[in-house]
C-alpha positions as CSV (number, residue, x, y, z in Angstrom):
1,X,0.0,0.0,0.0
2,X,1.3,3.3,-0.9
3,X,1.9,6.2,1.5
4,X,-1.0,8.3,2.9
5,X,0.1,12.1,1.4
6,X,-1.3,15.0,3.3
7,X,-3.0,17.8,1.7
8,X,-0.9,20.5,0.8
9,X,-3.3,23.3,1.3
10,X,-3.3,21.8,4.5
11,X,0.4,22.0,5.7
12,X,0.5,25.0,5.3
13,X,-2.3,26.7,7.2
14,X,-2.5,24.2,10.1
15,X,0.2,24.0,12.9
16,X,0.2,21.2,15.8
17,X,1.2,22.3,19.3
18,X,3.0,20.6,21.7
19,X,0.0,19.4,23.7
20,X,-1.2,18.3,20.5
21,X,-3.8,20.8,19.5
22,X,-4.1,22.2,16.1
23,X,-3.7,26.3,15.8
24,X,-4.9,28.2,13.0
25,X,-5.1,31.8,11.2
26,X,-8.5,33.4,11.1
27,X,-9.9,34.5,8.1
28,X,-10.5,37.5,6.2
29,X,-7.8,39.3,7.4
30,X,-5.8,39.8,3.8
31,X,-7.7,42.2,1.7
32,X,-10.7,44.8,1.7
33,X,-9.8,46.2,5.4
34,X,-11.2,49.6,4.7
35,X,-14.8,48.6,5.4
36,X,-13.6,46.3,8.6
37,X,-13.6,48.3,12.0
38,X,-10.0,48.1,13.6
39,X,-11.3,46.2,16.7
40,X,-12.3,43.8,14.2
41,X,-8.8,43.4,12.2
42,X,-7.0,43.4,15.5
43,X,-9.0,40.8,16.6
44,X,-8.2,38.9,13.5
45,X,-4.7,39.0,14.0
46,X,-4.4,36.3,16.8
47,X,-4.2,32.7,15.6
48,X,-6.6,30.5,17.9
49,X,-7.6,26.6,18.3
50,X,-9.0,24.8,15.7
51,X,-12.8,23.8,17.0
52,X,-13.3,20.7,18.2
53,X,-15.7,19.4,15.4
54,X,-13.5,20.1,12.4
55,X,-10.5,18.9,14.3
56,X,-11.0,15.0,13.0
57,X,-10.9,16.3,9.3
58,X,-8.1,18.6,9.5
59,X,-6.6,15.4,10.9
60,X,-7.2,13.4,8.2
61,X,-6.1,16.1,5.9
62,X,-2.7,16.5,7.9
63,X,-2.2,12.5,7.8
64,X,-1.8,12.7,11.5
């Protein structure tokens, strides 16, 4: 049986902690920020945990 690749998409916008946990980027942060309050884009900024129901697939995706 061959080897399982990973999505490549994948690689690169998922990270995996130390504790195991997968961190991502949020969205919408890259263009069209004239209409978005600053709050908002600042809030953007921080990465965060990816939730608990996606974090099987993103698993999958990451051959992990």
């Amino acid at each position: 049986m061959p080897k399982m690749k990973s999505v490549s998409s994948a690689k690169k916008r998922f990270v995996l902690t130390a504790t195991g946990k997968i961190k991502r980027k949020h969205a919408f942060k890259s263009h069209i920020l004239t209409k978005k309050a600053t709050k908002r884009k600042r809030n953007l900024t921080h990465s965060t945990i990816v939730d608990p129901s996606n974090v099987a697939g993103v698993r999958k995706m990451l051959c992990i």
